[in-house]
C-alpha positions as CSV (number, residue, x, y, z in Angstrom):
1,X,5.7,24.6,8.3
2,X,2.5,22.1,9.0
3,X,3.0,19.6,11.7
4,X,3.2,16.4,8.7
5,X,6.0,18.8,6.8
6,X,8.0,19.0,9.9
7,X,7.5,14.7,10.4
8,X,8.3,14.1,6.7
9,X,11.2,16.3,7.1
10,X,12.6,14.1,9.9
11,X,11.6,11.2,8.6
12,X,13.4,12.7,5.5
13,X,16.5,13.2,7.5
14,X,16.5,9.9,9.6
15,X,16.3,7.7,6.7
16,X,19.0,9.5,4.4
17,X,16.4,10.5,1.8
18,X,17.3,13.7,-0.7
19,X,14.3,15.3,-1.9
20,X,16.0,14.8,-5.2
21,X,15.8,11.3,-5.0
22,X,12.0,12.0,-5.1
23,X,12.3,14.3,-7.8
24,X,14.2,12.2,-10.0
25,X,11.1,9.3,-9.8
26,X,8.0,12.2,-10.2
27,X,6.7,10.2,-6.7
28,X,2.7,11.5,-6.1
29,X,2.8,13.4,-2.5
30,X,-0.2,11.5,-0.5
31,X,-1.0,13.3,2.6
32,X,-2.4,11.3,5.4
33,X,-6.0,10.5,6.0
34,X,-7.6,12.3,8.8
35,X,-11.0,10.0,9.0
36,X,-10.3,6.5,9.0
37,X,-12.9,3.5,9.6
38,X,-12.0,0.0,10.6
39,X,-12.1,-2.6,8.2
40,X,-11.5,-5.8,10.5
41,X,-8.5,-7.6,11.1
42,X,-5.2,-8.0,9.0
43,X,-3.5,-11.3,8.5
44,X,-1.1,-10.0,11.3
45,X,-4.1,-9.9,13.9
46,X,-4.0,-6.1,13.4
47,X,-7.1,-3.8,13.2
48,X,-6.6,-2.2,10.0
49,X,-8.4,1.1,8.7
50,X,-9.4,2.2,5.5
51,X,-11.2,6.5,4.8
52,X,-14.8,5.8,5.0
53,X,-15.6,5.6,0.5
54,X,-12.5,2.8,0.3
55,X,-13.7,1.2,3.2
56,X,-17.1,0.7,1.7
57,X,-16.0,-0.1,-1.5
58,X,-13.4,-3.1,0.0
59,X,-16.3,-4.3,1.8
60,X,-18.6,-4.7,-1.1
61,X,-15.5,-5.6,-3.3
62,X,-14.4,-8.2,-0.4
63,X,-18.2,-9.8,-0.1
64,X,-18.3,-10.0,-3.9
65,X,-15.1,-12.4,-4.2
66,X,-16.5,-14.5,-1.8
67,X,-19.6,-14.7,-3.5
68,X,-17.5,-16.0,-6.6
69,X,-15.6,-18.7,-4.2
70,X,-12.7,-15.9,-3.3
71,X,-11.5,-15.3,-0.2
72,X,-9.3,-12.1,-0.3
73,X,-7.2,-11.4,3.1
74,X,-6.6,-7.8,4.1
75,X,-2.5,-7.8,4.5
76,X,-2.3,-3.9,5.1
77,X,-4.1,-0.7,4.9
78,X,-3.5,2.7,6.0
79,X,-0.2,3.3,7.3
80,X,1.1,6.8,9.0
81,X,4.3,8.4,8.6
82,X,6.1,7.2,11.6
83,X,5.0,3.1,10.4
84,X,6.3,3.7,6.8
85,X,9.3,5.4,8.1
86,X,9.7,2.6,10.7
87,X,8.9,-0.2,7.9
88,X,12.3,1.1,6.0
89,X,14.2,1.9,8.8
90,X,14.1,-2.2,9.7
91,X,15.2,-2.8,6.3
92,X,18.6,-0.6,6.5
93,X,19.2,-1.7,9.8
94,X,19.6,-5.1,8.0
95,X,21.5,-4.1,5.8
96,X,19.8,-3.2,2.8
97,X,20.4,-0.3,0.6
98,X,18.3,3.0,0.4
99,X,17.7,2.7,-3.6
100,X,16.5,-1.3,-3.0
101,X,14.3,-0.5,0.2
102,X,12.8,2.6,-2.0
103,X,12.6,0.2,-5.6
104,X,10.1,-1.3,-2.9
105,X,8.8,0.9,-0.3
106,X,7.3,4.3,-0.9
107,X,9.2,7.0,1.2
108,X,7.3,8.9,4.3
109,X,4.8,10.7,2.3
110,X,4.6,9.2,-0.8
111,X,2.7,6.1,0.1
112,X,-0.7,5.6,-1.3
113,X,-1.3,3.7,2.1
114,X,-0.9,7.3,3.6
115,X,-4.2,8.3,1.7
116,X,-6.5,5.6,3.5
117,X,-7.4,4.2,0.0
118,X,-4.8,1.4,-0.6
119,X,-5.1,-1.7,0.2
120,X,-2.6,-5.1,0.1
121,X,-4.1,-7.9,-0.3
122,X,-3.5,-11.8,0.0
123,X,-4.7,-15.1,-0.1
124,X,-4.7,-18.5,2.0
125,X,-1.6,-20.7,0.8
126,X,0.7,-17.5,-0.7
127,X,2.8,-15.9,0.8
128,X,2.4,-12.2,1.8
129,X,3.2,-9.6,-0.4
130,X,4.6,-11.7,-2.9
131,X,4.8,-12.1,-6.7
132,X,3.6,-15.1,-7.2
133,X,0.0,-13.9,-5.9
134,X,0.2,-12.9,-9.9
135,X,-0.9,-16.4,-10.4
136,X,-3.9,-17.1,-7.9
137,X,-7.4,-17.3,-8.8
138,X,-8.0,-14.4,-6.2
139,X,-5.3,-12.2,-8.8
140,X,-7.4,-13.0,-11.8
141,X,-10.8,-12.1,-10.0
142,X,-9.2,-8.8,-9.0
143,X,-8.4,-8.1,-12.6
144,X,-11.3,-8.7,-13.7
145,X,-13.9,-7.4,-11.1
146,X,-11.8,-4.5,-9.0
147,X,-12.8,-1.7,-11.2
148,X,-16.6,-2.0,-10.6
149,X,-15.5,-1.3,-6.8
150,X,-12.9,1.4,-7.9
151,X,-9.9,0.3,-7.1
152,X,-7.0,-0.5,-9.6
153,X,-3.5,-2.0,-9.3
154,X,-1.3,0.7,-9.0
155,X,2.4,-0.9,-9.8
156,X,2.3,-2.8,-12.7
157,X,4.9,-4.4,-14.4
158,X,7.4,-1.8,-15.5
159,X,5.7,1.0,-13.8
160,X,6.5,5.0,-14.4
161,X,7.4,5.1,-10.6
162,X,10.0,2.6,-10.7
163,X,8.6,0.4,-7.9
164,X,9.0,-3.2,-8.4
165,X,5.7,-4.8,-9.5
166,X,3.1,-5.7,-6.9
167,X,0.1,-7.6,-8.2
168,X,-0.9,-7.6,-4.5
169,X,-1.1,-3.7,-3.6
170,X,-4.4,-2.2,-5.4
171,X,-5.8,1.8,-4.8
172,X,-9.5,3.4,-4.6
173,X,-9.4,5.7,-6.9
174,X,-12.9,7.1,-7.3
């Protein structure tokens, strides 16, 4: 067994997460990036790391908006195992169910923030990693201008993998 198997497995097995569970959604494995470049500074103060093509590609992409009179904050990027494991284990420690933390966070291994090449993204006077980003001027650019950078929103409304939608969270996907 590789060393990520054997930390997916106890992620797996500290969370309460049956392999069915990911079976029954048809989640996309994404294993971790291995090269990662930083991409500046989240809105939590954090360095925050992107693989080297989606780090390129949010730069241009990021330069672009604000060319246009956009300014696109970086809210988070890459995330390992052990953070998206430690991400959901806060949310059942408060309380919450499995099935609502997982309608909203990707389990260990199935994060496309795993992969390097997802990004979440905000804006000045909205809150984080919310819905109502939907309705800023920075959402409408994005919708309009993310594909010539390659990146594309990857929960819409109603989505196959039965996340909730997040017009915030968009993926490189060239």
């Amino acid at each position: 067994m590789s060393d990520e198997a054997a930390r997916l497995r106890a992620a797996f097995d500290t969370l309460g997460i049956a392999p069915k569970q990911i079976r029954a959604r048809g989640l996309k494995r994404h294993r971790e990036a291995r090269r990662l470049v930083p991409v500046g500074l989240g809105t939590d103060g954090r360095d925050k790391f992107l693989g080297k093509d989606a780090a390129q590609a949010w730069l241009a992409m990021r330069e672009a908006a604000r060319e246009d009179g956009i300014e696109l904050l970086l809210v988070s990027a890459f995330r390992s195992i052990e953070f998206q494991t430690a991400l959901i284990r806060a949310k059942l420690d408060r309380g919450l169910a499995l099935d609502e933390v997982l309608r909203v966070n990707a389990p260990p291994g199935y994060s496309e923030h795993h992969s390097g090449r997802a990004l979440d993204l905000g804006v000045a006077g909205c809150a984080a990693l919310d819905e109502a980003f939907e309705h800023t001027a920075a959402f409408a650019w994005l919708r309009t201008h993310a594909h010539r950078f390659g990146f594309s929103l990857s929960y819409p409304r109603d989505n196959t993998q039965g996340y909730l939608y997040e017009p915030w969270h968009w993926c490189f996907r060239r």
